[in-house]
MARNU-876909 format. One record per residue (C-alpha): residue number from 1; residue in three letters; x, y, z. Coordinates in steps of 0.001 Angstrom, whole numbers, plus 524288, in hexadecimal, padded with zeros to 5 digits. Example, Ala and Ser with C-alpha at 12.3 -4.5 7.8 and 13.67 -1.06 7.14 Angstrom:
<rs>
(r 1,"Ala",(8300C,7EE6C,81E78));
(r 2,"Ser",(83566,7FBDC,81BE4));
</rs>
This chain:
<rs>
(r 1,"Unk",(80000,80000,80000));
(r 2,"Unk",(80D1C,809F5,803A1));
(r 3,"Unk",(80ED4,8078F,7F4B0));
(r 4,"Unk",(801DF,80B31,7EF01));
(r 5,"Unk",(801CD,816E5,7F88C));
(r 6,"Unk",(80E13,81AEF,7F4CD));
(r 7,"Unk",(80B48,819EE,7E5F7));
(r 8,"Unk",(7FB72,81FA2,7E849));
(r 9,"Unk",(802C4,82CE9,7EED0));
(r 10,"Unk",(80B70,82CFA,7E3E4));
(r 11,"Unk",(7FF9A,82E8B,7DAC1));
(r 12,"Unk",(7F770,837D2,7E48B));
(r 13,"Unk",(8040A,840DF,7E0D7));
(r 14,"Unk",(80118,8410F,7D2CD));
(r 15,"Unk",(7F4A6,841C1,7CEE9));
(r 16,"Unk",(7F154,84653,7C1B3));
(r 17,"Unk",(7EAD5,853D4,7C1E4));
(r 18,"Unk",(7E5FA,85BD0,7B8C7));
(r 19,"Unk",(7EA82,869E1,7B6ED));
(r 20,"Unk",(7E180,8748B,7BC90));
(r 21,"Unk",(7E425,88501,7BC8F));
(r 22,"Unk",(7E6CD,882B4,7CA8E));
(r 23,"Unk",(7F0FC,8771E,7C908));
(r 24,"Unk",(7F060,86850,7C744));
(r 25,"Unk",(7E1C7,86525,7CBE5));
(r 26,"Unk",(7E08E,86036,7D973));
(r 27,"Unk",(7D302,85725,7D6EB));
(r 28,"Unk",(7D9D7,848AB,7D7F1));
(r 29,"Unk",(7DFE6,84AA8,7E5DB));
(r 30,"Unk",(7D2DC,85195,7EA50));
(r 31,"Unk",(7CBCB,845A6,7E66E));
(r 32,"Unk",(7D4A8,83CDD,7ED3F));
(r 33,"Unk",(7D615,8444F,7F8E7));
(r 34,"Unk",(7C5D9,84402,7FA7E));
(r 35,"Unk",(7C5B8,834B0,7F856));
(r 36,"Unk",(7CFA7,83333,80129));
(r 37,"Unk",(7C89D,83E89,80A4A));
(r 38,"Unk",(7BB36,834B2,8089A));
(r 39,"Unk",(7C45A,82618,80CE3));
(r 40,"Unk",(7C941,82D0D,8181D));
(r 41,"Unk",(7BAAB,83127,81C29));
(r 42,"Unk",(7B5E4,82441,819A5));
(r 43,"Unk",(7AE1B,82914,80DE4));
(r 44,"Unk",(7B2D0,820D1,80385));
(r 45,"Unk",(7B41F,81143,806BE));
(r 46,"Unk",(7B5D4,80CFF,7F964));
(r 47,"Unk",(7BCC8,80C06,7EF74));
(r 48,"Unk",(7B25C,812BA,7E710));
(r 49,"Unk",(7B152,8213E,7E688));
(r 50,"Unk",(7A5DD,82742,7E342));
(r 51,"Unk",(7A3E4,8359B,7E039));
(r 52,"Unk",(79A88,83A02,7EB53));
(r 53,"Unk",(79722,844C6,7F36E));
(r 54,"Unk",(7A3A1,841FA,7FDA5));
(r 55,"Unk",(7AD72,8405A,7F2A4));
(r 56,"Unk",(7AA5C,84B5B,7ED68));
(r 57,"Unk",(7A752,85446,7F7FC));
(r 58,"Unk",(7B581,84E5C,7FC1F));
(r 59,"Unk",(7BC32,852BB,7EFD2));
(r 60,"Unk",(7B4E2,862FA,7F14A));
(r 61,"Unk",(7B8A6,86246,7FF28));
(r 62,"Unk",(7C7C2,85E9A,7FC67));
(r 63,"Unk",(7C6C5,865AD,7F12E));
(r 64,"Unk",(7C2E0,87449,7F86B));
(r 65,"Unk",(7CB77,870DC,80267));
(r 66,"Unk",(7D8F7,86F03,7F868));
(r 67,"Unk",(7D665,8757E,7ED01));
(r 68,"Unk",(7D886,88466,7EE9D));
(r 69,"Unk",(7D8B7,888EE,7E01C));
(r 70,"Unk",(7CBF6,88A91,7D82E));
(r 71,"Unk",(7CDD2,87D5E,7D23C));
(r 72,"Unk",(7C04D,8775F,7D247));
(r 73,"Unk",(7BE39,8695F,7D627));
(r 74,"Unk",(7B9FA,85DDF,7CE48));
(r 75,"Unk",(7B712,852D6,7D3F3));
(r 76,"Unk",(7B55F,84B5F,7C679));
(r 77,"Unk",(7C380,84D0B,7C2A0));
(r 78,"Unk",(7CB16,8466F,7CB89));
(r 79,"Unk",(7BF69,83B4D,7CEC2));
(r 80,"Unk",(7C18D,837FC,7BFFB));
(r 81,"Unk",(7CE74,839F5,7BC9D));
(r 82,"Unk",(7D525,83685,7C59D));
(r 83,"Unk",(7D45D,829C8,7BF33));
(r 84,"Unk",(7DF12,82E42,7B6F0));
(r 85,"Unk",(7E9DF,82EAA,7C24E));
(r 86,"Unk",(7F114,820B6,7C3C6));
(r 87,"Unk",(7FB10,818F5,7CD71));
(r 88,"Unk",(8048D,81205,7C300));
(r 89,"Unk",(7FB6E,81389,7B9AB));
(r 90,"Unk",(7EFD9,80D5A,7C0D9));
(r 91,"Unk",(7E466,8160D,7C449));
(r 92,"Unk",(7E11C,81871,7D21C));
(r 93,"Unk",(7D234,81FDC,7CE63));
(r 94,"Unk",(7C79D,819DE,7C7B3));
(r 95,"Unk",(7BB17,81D08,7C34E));
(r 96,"Unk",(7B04A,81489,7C246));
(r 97,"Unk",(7A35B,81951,7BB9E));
(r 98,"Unk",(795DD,81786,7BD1B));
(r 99,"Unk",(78EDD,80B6C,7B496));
(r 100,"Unk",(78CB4,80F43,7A84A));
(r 101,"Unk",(796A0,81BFF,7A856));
(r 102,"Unk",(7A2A6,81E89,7A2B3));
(r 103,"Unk",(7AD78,82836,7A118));
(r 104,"Unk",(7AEDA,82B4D,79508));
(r 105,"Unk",(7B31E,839A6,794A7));
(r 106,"Unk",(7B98A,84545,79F43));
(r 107,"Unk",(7AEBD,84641,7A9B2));
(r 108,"Unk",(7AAF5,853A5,7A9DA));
(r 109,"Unk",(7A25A,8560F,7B70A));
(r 110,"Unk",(7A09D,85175,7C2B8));
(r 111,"Unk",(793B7,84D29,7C0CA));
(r 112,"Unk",(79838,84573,7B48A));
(r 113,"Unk",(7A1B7,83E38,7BD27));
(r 114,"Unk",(79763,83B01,7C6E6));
(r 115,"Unk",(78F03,836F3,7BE67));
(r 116,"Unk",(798EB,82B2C,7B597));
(r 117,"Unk",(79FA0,826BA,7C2A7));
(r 118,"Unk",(79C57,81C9C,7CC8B));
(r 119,"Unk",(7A8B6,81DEC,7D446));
(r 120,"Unk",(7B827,81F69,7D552));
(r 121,"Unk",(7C247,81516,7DAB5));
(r 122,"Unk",(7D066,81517,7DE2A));
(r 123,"Unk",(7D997,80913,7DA12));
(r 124,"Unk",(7D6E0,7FEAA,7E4F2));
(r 125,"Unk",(7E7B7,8028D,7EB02));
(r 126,"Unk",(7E28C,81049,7EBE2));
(r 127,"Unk",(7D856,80DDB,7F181));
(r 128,"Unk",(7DDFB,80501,7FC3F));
(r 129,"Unk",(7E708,81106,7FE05));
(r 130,"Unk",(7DC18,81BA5,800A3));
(r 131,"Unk",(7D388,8115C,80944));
(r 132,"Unk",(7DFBC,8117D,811BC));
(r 133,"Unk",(7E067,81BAD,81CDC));
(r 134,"Unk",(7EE55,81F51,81BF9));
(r 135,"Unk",(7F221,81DC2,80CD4));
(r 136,"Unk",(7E5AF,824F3,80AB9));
(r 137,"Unk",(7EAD0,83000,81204));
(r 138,"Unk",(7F832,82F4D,80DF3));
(r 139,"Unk",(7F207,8313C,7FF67));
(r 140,"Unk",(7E831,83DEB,804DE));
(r 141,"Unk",(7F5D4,84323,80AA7));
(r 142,"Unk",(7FC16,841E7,7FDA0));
(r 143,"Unk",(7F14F,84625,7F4AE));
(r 144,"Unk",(7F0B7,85382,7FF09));
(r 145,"Unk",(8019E,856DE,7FED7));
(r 146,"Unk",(80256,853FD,7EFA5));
(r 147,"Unk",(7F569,85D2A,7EAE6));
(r 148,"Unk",(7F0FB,86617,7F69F));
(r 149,"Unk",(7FE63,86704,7FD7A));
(r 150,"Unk",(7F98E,8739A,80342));
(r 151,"Unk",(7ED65,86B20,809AD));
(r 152,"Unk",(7F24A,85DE0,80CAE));
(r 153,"Unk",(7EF57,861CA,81D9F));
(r 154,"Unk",(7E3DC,8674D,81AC1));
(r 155,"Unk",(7D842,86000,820C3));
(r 156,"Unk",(7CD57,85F9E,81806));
(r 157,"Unk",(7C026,8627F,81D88));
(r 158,"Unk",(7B292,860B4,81719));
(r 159,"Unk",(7B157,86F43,81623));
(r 160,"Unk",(7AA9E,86E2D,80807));
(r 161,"Unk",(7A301,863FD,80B85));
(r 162,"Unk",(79D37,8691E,81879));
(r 163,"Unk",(79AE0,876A7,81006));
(r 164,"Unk",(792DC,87050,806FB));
(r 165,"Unk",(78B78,869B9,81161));
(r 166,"Unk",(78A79,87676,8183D));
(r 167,"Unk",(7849D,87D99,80DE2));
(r 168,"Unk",(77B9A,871B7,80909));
(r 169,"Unk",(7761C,874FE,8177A));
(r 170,"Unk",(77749,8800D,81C15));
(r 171,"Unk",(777B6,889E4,8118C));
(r 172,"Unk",(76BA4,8927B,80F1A));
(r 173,"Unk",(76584,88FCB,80351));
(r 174,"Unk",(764A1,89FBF,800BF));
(r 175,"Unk",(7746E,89F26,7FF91));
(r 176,"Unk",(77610,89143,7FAB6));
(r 177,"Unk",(77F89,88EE8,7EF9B));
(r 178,"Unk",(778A0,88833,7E48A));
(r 179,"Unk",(782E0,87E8D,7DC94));
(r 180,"Unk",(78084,88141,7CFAB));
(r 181,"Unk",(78CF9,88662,7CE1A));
(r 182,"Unk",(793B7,87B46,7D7D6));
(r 183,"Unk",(79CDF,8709F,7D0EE));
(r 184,"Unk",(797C9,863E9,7CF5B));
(r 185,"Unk",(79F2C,85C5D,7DB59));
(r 186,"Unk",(799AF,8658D,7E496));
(r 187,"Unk",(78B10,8639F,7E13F));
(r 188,"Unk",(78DA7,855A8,7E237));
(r 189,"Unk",(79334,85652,7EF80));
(r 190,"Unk",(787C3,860F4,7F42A));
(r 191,"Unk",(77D74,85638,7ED85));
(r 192,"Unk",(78360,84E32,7F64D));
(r 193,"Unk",(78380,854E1,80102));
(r 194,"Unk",(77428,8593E,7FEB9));
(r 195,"Unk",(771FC,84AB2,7FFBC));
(r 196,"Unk",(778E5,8473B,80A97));
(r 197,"Unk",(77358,8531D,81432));
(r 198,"Unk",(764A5,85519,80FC1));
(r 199,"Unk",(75F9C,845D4,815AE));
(r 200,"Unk",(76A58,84B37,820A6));
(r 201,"Unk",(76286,854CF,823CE));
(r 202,"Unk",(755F5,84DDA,82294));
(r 203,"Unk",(75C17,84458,82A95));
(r 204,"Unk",(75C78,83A86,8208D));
(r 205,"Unk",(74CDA,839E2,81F9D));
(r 206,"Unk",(74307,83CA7,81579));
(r 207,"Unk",(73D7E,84B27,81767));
(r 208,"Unk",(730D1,8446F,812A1));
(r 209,"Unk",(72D46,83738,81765));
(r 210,"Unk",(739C1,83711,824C2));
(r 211,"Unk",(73E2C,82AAA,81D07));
(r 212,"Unk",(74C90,82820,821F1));
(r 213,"Unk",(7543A,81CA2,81DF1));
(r 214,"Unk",(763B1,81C92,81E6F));
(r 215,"Unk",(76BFF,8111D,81B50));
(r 216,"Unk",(774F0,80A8C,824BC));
(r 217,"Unk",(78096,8125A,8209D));
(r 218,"Unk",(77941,82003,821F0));
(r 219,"Unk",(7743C,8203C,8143D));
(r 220,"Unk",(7672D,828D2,81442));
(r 221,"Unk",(75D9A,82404,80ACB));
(r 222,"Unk",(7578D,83164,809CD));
(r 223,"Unk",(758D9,83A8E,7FE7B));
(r 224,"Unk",(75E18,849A5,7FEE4));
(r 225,"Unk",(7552A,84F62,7F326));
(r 226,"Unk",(754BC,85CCC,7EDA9));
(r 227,"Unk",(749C0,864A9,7EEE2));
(r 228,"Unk",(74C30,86CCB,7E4CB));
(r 229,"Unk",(7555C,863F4,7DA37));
(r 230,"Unk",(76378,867F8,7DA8A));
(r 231,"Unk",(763B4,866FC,7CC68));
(r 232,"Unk",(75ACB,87282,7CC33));
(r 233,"Unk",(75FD6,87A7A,7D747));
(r 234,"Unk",(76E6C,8765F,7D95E));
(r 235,"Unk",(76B65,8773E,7E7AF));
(r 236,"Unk",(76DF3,86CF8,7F28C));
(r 237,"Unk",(76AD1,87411,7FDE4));
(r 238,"Unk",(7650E,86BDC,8082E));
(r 239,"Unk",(7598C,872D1,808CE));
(r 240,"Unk",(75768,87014,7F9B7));
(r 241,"Unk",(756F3,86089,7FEFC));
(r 242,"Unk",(74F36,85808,8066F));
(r 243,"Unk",(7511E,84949,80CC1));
(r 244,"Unk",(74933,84143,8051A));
(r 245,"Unk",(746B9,832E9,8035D));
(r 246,"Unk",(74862,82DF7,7F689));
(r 247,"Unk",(73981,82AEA,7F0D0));
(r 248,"Unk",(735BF,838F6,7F751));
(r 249,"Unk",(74317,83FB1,7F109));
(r 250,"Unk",(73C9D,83A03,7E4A8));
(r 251,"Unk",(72DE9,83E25,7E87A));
(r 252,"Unk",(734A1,84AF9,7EC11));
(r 253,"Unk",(73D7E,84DBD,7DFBA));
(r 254,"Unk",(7304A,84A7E,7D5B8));
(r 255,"Unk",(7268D,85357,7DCB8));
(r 256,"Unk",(71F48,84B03,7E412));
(r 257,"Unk",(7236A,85040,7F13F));
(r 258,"Unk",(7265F,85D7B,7F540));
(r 259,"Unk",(72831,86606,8015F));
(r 260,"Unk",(71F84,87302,80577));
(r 261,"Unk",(72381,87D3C,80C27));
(r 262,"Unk",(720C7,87871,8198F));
(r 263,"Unk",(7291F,86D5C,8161E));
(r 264,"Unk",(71DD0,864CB,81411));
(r 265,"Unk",(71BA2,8587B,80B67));
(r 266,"Unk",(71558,85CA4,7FB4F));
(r 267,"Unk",(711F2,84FD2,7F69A));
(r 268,"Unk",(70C95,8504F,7E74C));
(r 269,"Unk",(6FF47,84D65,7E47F));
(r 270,"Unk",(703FA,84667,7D805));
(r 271,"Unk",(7086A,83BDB,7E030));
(r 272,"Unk",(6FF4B,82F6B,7DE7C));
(r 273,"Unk",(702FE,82722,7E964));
(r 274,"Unk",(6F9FE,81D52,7F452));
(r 275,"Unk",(6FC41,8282D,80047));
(r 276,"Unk",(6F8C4,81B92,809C7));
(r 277,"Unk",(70813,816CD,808C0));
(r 278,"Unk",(7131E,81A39,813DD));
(r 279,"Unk",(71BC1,81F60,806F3));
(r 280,"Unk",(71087,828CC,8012D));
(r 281,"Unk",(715F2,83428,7FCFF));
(r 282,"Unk",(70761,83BAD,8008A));
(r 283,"Unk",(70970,838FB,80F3F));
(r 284,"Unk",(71278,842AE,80D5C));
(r 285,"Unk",(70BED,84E0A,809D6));
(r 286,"Unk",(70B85,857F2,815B0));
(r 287,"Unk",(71591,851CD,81EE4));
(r 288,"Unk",(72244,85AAE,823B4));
(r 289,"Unk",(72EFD,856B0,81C5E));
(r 290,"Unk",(73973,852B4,825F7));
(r 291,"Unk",(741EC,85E89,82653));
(r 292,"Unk",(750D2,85EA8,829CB));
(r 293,"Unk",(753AC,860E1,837DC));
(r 294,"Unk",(75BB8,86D14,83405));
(r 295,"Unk",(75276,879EB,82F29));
(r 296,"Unk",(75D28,87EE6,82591));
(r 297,"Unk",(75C6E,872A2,81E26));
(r 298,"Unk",(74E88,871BD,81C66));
(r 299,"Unk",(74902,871FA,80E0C));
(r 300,"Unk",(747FB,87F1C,8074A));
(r 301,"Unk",(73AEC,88483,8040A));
(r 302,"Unk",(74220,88A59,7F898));
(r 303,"Unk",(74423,87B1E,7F241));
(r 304,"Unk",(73689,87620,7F6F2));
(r 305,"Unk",(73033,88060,7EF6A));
(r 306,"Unk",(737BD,87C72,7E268));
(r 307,"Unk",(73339,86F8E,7E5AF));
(r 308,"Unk",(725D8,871D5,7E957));
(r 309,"Unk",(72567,87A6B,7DB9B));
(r 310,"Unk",(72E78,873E7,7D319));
(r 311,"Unk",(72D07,864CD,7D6FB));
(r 312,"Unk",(72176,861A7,7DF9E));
(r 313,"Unk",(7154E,85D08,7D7A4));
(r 314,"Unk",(70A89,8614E,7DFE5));
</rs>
């Protein structure tokens, strides 16, 4: 293993990078550092790396916290091409795509690259490296002296992470930043983060029916759902969501359900259903949602109206 270490630091040193206005681009040892960031925090347990919220979010977070020139961060670059970099001529970085998908050309977003690609995967004597507590940090120590000498005993916080939370939150809709003109990775991590704290703050129930069902290992089997569509607003507030199972998301999202303004249950008289059931959707009509615990994160009047004019067939 000494040898494999020795030769895997080696290649750390000289990873191909492009050329940027700023100098050679610093996206490969980002990405490293935040899958090495994710082992350490017990995040990753596989050998198969998927591009989700925590990756990414871990890539922004190193990224702000490393990168002091204007550079912008892509998260596509070095998650694909880093396939290119080798150990004797043997890759270390594969990508594996989705059934059916194929790379075929340069992939030119971020949401192109999440949408061809099931996962990434280190060589299986990488791999054994980074699982390792010590190599793995011997590797983080290396990748930080040979690219961010100016950083490598800095302690990295979640500072961009905990500010997106924060302003998911806490920030008043009146002064809330919309994302139309936000890069691609960080509406992905904010999506995730909308769907991750709205059932948190419904306390992983239904707002409708109190249904709450979470798996063994803390999965919640309810749904964070837009009032008004983020395709249509670009907003992910978490007063423009709501903790939803998953037949009354789907009730919600067509119309047949909707919310007035004392955050009572609309149900739509175009419904044809036997109200004599324990799942009607009619028994609904009248009853208080379930509101979050926390005032500030209640639902905003402002959404419920779209809905109520836009979406609910009354």
């Amino acid at each position: 293993m000494q040898l494999e270490l020795k030769a895997y630091a080696n290649v750390f040193t000289k990873l191909k990078r492009g050329s940027t206005p700023y100098g050679l681009a610093p996206h490969k040892p980002i990405f490293l550092l935040s899958i090495i960031d994710l082992i350490n925090q017990g995040e990753i347990l596989e050998n198969k790396i998927y591009i989700n919220t925590q990756l990414v979010a871990a890539f922004l977070n190193n990224w702000e916290a490393l990168v002091k020139t204007p550079l912008q961060p892509d998260f596509k670059q070095p998650f694909y091409y880093l396939q290119n970099d080798n150990l004797q001529g043997n890759h270390f970085w594969f990508v594996k795509p989705l059934q059916g998908c194929q790379f075929n050309a340069h992939i030119k977003s971020f949401n192109t690259l999440i949408t061809v690609v099931d996962y990434g995967y280190f060589s299986e004597d990488l791999y054994v490296l980074l699982k390792e507590k010590n190599s793995r940090n011997i590797l983080k120590q290396i990748l930080l002296k040979t690219y961010f000498s100016n950083h490598q005993n800095l302690s990295i916080t979640n500072d961009y992470i905990d500010g997106l939370t924060s302003n998911i939150l806490n920030e008043p809709v009146s002064a809330y930043i919309r994302l139309s003109n936000v890069n691609e990775e960080e509406i992905f991590v904010r999506n995730g983060l909308f769907k991750k704290l709205v059932p948190f703050a419904y306390n992983q129930t239904c707002a409708f029916t109190g249904w709450k069902v979470q798996t063994a290992s803390g999965l919640s089997l309810v749904d964070a759902c837009h009032i008004k569509p983020f395709s249509i607003c670009k907003e992910d507030h978490i007063k423009n969501g709501i903790s939803l199972s998953p037949n009354i998301h789907r009730a919600f999202d067509r119309g047949m359900l909707s919310i007035d303004e004392e955050y009572k249950i609309l149900v739509s008289k175009q419904i044809i259903q036997d109200n004599t059931g324990s799942n009607s959707l009619k028994k609904l009509e009248g009853q208080m949602i379930i509101l979050p615990l926390n005032e500030l994160h209640y639902p905003s009047q402002e959404y419920l109206v779209w809905h109520r004019n836009n979406c609910f067939r009354d």
